[in-house]
C-alpha positions as CSV (number, residue, x, y, z in Angstrom):
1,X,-77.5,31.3,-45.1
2,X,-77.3,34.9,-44.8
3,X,-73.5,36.1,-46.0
4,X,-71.0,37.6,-43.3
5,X,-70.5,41.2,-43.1
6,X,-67.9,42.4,-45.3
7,X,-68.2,38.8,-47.4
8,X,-67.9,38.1,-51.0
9,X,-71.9,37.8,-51.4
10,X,-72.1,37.5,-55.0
11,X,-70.1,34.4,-56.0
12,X,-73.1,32.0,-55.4
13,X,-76.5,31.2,-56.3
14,X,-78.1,32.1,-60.1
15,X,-76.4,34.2,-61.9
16,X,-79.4,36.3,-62.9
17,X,-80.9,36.8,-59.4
18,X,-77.6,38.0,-58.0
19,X,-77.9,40.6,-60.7
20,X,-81.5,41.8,-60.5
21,X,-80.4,42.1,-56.5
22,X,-78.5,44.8,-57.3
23,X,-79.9,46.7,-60.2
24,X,-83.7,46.6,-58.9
25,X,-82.3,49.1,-55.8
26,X,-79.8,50.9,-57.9
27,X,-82.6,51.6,-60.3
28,X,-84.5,52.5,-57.0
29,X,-81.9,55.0,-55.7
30,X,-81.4,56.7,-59.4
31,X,-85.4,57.7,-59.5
32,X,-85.3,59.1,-55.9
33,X,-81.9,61.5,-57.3
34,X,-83.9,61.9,-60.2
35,X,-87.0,63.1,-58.1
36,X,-85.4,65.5,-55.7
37,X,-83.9,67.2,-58.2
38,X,-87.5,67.8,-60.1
39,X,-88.4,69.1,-56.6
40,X,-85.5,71.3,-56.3
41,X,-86.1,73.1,-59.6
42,X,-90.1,73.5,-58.6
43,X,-89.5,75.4,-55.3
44,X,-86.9,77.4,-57.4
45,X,-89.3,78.0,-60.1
46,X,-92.1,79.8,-57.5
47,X,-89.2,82.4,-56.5
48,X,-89.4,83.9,-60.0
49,X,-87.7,83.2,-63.4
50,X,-84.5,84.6,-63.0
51,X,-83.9,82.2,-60.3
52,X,-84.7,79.6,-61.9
53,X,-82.6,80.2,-65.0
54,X,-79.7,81.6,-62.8
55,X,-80.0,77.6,-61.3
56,X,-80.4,76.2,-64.1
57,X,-76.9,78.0,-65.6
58,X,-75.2,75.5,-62.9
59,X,-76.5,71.9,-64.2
60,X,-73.8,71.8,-66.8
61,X,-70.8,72.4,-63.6
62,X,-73.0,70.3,-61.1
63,X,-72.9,67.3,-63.9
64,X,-68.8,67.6,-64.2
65,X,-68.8,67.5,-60.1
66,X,-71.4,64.9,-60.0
67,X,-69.3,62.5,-63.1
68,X,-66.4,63.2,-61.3
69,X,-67.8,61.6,-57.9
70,X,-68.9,58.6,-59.7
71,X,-66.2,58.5,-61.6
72,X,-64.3,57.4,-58.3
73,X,-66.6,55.5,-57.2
74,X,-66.7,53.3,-60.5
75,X,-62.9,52.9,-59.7
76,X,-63.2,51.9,-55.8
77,X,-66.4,49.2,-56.8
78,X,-63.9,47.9,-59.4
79,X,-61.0,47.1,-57.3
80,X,-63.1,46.1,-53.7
81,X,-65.0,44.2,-55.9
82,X,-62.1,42.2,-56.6
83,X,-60.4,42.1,-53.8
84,X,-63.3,41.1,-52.2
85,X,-63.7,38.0,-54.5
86,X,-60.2,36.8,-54.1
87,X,-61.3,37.4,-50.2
88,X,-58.6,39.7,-49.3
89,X,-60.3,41.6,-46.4
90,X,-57.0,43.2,-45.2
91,X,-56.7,45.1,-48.5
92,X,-60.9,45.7,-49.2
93,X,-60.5,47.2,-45.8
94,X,-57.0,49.3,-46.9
95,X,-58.9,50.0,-50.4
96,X,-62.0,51.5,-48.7
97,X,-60.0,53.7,-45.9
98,X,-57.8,55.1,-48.7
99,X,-60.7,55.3,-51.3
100,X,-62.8,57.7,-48.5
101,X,-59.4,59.9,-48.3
102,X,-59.6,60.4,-51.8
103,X,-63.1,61.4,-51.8
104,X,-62.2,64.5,-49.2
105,X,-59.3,65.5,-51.0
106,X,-61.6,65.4,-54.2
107,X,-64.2,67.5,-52.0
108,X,-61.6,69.8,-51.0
109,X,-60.6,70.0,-54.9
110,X,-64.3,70.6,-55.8
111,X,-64.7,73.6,-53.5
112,X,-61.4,75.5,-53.9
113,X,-61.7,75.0,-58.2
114,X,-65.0,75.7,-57.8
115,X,-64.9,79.1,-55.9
116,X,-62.4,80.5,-57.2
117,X,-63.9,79.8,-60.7
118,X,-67.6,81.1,-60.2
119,X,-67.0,84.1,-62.1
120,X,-64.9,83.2,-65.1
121,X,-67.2,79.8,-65.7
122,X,-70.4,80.8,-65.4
123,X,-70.1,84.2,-67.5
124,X,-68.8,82.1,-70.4
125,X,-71.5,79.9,-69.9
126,X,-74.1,82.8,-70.5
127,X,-74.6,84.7,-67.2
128,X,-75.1,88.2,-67.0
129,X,-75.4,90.6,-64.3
130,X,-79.1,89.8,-63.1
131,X,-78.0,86.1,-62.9
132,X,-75.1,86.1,-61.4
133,X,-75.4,87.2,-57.9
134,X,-77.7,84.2,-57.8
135,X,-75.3,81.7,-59.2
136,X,-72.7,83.1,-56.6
137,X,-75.8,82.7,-53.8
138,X,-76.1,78.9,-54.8
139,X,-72.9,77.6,-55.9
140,X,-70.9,79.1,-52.6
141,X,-72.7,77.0,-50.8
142,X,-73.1,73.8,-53.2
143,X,-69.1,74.0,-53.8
144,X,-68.7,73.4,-50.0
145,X,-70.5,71.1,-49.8
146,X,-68.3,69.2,-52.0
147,X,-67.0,66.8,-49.4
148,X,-71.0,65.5,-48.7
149,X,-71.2,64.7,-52.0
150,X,-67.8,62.6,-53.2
151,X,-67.2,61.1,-50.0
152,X,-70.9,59.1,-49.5
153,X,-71.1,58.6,-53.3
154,X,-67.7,56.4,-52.8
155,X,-68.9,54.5,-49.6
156,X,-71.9,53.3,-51.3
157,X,-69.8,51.8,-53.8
158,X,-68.0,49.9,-52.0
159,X,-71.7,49.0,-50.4
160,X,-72.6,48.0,-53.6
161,X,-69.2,46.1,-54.2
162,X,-69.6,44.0,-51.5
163,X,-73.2,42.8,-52.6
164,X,-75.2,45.6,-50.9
165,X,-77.2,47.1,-52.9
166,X,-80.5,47.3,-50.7
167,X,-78.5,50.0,-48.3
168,X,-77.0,52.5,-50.6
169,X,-80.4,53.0,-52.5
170,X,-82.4,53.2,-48.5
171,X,-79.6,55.8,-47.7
172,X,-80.4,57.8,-51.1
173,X,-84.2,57.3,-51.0
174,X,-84.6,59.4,-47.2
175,X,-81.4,61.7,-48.3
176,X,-84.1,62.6,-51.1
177,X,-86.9,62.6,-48.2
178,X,-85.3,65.1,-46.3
179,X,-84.2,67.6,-49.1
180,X,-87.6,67.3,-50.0
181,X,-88.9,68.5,-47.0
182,X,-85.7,70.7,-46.2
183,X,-86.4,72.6,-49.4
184,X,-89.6,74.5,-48.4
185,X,-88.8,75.2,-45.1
186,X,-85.2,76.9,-46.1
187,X,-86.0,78.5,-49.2
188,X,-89.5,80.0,-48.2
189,X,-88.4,80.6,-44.9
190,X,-91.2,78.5,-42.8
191,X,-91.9,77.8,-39.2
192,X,-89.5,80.6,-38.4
193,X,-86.5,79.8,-40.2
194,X,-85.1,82.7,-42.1
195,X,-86.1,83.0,-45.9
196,X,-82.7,81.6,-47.8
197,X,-83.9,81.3,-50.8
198,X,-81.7,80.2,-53.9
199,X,-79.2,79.9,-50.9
200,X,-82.1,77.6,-49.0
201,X,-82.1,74.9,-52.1
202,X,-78.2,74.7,-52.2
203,X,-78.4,73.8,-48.1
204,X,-80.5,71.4,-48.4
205,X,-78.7,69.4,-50.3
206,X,-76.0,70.0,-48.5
207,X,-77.8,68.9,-45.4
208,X,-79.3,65.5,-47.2
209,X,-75.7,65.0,-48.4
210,X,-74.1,65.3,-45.1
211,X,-76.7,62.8,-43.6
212,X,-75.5,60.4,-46.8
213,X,-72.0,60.7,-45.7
214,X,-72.9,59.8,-41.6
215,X,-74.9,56.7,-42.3
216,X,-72.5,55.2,-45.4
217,X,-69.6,55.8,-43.2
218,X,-71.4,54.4,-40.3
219,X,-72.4,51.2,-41.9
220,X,-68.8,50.9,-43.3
221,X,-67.4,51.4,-40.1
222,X,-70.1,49.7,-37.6
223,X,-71.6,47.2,-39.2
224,X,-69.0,45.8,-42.1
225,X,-65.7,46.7,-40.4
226,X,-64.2,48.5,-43.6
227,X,-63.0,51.2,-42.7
228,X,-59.5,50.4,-40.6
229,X,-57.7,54.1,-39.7
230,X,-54.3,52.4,-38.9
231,X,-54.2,52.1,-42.6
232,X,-54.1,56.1,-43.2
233,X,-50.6,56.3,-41.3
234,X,-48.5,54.8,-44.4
235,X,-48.2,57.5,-47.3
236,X,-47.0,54.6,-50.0
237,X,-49.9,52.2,-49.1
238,X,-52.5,55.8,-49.2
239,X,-50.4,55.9,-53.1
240,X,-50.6,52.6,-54.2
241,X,-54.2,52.1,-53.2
242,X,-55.3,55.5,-55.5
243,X,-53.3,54.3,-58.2
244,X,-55.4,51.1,-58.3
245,X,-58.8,53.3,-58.1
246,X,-57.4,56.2,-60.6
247,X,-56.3,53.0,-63.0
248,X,-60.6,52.9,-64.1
249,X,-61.2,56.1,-62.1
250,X,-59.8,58.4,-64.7
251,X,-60.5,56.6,-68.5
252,X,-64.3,56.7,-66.7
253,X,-64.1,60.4,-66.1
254,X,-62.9,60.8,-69.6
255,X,-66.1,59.0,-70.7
256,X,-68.1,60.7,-68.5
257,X,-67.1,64.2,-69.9
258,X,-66.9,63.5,-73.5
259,X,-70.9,62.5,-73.2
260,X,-72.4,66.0,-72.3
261,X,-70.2,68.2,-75.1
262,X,-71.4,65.5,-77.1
263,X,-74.9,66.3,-76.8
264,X,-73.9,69.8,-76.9
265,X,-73.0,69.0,-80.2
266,X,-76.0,67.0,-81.2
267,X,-78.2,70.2,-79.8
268,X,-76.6,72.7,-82.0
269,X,-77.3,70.4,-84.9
270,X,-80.9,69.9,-84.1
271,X,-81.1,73.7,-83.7
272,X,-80.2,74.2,-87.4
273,X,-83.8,72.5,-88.0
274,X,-85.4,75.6,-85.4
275,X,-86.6,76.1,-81.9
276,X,-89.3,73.9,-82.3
277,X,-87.2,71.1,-82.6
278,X,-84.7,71.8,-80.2
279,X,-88.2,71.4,-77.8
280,X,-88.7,68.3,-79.0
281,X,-85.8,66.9,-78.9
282,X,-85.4,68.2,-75.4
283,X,-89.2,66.7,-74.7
284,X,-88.1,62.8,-76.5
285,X,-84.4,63.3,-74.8
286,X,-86.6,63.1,-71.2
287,X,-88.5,60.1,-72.5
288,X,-84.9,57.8,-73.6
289,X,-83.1,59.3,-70.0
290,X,-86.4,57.4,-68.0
291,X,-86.3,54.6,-70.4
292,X,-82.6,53.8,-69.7
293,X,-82.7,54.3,-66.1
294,X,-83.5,50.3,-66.4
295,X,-79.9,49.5,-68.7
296,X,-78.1,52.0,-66.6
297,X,-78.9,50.1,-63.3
298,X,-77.8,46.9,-65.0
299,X,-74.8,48.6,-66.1
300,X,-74.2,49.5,-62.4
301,X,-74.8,46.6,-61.2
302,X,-72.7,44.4,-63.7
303,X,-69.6,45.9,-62.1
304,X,-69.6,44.3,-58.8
305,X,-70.9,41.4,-59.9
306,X,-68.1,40.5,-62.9
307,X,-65.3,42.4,-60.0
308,X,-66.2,39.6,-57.3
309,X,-66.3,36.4,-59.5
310,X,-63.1,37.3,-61.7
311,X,-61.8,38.5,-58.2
312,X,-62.7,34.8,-57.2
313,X,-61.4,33.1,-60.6
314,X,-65.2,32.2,-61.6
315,X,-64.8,32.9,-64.9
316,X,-67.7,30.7,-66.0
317,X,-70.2,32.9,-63.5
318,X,-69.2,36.1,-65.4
319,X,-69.8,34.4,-68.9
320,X,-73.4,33.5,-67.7
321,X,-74.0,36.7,-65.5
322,X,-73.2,38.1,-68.9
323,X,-75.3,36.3,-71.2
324,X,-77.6,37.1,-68.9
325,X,-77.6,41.1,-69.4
326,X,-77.2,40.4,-73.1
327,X,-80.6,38.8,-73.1
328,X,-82.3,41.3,-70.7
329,X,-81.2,43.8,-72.9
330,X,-82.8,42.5,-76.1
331,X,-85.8,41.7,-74.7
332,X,-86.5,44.7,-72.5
333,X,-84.8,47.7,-75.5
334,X,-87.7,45.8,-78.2
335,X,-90.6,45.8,-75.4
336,X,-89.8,49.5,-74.9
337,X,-89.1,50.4,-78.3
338,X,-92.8,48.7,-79.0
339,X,-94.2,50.9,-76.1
340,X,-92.6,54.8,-77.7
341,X,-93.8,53.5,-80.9
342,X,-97.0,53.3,-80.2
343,X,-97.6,56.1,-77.9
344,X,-94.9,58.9,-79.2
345,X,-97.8,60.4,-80.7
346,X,-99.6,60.4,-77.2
347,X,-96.6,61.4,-75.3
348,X,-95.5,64.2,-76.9
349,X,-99.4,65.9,-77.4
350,X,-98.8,65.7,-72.7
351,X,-96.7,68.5,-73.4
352,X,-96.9,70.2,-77.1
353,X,-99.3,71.5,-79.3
354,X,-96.8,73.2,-81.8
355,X,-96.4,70.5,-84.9
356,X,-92.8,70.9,-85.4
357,X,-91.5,70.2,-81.9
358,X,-94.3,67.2,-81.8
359,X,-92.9,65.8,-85.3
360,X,-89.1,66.2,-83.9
361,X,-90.4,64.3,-80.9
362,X,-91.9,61.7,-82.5
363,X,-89.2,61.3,-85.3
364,X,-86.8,60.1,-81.7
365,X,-89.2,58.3,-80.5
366,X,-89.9,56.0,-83.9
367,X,-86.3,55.4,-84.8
368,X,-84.0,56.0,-81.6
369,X,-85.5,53.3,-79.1
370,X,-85.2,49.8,-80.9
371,X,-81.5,50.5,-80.9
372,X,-81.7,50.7,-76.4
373,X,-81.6,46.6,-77.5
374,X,-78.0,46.6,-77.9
375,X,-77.3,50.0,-76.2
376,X,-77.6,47.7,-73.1
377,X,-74.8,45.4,-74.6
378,X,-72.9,48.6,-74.5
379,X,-73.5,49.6,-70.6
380,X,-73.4,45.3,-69.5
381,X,-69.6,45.5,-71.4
382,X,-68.6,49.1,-70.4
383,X,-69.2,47.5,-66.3
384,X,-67.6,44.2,-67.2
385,X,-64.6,45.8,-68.2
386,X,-64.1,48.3,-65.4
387,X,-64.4,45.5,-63.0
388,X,-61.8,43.8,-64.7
389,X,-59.8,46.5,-64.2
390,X,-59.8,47.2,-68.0
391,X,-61.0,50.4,-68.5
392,X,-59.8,51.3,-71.8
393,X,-61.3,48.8,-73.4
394,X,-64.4,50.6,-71.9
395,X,-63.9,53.7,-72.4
396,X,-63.1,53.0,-76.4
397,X,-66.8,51.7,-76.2
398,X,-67.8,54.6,-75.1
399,X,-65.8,56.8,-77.2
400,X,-66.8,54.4,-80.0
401,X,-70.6,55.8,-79.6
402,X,-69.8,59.1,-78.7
403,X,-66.7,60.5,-80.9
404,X,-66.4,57.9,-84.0
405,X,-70.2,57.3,-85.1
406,X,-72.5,59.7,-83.5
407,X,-70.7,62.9,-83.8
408,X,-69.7,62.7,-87.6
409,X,-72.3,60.1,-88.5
410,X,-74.6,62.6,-86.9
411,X,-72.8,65.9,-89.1
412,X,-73.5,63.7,-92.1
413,X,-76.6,62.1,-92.0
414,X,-78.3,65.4,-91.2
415,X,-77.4,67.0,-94.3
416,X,-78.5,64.1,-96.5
417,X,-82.0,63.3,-94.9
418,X,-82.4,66.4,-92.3
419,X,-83.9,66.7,-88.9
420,X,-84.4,62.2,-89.3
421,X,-80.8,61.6,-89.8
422,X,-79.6,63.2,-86.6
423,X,-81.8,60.5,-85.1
424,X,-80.7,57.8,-87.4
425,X,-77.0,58.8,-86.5
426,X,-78.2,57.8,-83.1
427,X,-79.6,54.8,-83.4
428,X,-76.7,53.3,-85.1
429,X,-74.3,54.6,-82.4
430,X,-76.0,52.8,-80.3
431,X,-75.9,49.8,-82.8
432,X,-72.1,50.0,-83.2
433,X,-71.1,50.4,-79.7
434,X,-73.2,47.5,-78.3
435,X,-71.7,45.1,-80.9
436,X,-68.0,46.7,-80.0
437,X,-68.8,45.7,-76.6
438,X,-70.2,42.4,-77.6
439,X,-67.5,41.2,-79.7
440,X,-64.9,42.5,-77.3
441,X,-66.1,41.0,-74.4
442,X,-66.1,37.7,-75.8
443,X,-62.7,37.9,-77.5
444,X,-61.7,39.0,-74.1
445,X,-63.1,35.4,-72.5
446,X,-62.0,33.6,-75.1
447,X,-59.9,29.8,-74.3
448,X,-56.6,31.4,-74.4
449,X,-57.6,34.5,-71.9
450,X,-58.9,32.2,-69.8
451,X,-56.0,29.8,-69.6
452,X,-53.4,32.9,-69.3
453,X,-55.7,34.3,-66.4
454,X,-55.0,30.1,-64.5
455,X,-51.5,30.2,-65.5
């Protein structure tokens, strides 16, 4: 039987197949992001080079806007997950109302911050005069669109929260359509639309984003009655619902941040080793980000899964939803790690000749990808805990990878065994953080958790 609108959909049937539901489209959605954003840079790229590095100065702020979006919506799947096991519609419905207010008041954040800052930021970041009119053409126009982006990235998780994973990752998949076809016609001026440019790109995805925000809010608002505007009349209810979402909003943020200065780091300490293998670590770094597309969807889709059935007090189905991840995991980081193995050579000759950048490449791709096995231990835990509402415990996990093995392990290893230990460093980050989150989930469901949770 097909569940209601607005139902708890996730606290029946196997474990694992209620899982693959959601992660298959999730993985769906994050390739069509992934692909419109290839697209954007090509169009850029036949303008000329300087606007193309002039866009490419703004991936570093566009990644803090874009962490920060799902930052919140990690934080509203947590609690309407939740909620919506313990099936307390009135407050899933209060939860999501509030939860889209804080995504314009974010959006209204992003765009004043971010214009007022265009100047300061992006000259520390390396600008100079040739770039920078460019940067201001784009990033006026991207910061306003601020709202398009928070706001639908939060409806689709709590989409995703109630079980619906199929609709978020159809509403991302034609968003990319259109800025696909959007992106031509504005930048190159066709079928007598004025030549925008740099400024073209930024619309588009303004556009696309704007079309995300009508159809999640739509289907929240049509179809699964979840959005109730009474609700927005009571300032203390509006408070008490963003302190729930802020409670694993903000420790996620944290995360979120600390993993791009992190490979900042990591960069700089490649570079000692010369350009060539900054290229190929850049060149293996694009292999690992496609490979874990696959743990990050499970990740994602953990979170609603674990917040329904503790929601519901089905501890049992979150042990075995678990176990389940834990095995995918092994299985698919040791068929993948297989797969590098082999073909790093191959793969890295598609796109170098030099030797050193194609040694630095295949040094990543021998030693970095068997440790993806318990990596994915790492992302299953990090979404079990946030659904739990326990985000410190996740973001120590996280921080446990990042700040306390790969960073110093990293500074260490690379001045015993060079350009190999950075990539050792790696591997046993990703070791160490999956057996954190191991152990830690299971003390976390151990008998006496599980009788104070009955009590």
């Amino acid at each position: 039987m097909k569940p209601k609108a607005g139902s708890a959909r996730l606290t029946e049937g196997p474990e694992g197949k209620s899982i693959l539901s959601l992660m298959i489209p999730m993985m769906l959605g994050m390739v069509a992001l992934i692909s419109y954003t290839v697209v954007d840079a090509y169009f850029i790229s036949r303008l000329g080079t300087m606007e193309l590095a002039a866009v490419s100065f703004t991936f570093p702020v566009a990644f803090i806007v874009t962490a920060v979006s799902m930052s919140f919506s990690v934080g509203t799947s947590s609690v309407v997950a939740r909620l919506m096991g313990s099936g307390d519609r009135e407050k899933v419905q209060r939860m999501t109302t509030h939860a889209m207010l804080l995504g314009v008041f974010a959006g209204m954040l992003v765009l004043i911050l971010g214009v007022l800052t265009i100047d300061p930021v992006f000259t520390a970041l390396g600008a100079d005069e040739v770039t920078l009119p460019i940067i201001h053409d784009y990033m006026q126009i991207y910061f306003f669109g601020g709202i398009f982006l928070v706001v639908p990235t939060i409806g689709n998780s709590v989409l995703r929260a109630t079980g619906d994973a199929k609709t978020p990752a159809a509403i991302m998949t034609i968003a990319a359509l259109f800025n696909v076809i959007l992106d031509p016609i504005l930048i190159f001026g066709l079928f007598g639309v004025p030549r925008l440019e740099v400024q073209g790109a930024a619309l588009a995805s303004v556009i696309a984003n704007m079309g995300t925000l009508v159809v999640s809010f739509s289907v929240l608002y049509f179809r699964e009655h979840l959005i109730k505007l009474r609700t927005l009349f009571s300032l203390s209810l509006i408070l008490d619902s963003w302190k729930r979402i802020l409670h694993v909003a903000l420790p996620t943020m944290v995360s979120s941040l600390i993993a791009p200065a992190t490979t900042t780091f990591i960069t700089y300490q490649v570079a000692r080793f010369g350009q060539e293998a900054v290229a190929g670590f850049g060149l293996a770094a694009r292999v690992e980000s496609l490979s874990l597309l696959v743990l990050m969807s499970l990740g994602g889709a953990i979170t609603p899964f674990v917040g329904q059935n503790f929601g519901a007090r089905k501890y049992d189905r979150v042990q075995t939803g678990m176990n389940f991840c834990f095995r995918f995991s092994l299985i698919y980081g040791l068929v993948v790690a297989a797969i590098v193995a082999i073909s790093a050579k191959f793969i890295a000759g598609l796109f170098t000749d030099d030797p050193l950048a194609s040694h630095a490449a295949n040094l990543q791709m021998w030693i970095v990808p068997i440790s993806y096995t318990l990596l994915g231990f790492s992302m299953a835990s990090n979404g079990a805990f946030n659904a739990m509402g326990k985000p410190r415990q996740a973001m120590f996990i996280s921080l446990s990878r990042t700040l306390v093995v790969y960073v110093p392990l990293a500074w260490l290893l690379s001045r015993l065994f060079g350009l190999a230990g950075i990539f050792v460093a790696a591997s046993c980050a990703n070791f160490a953080s999956g057996v954190i989150g191991y152990l830690w989930f299971r003390a976390s469901f151990s008998k006496k958790f599980l009788d104070r949770q009955h009590a």
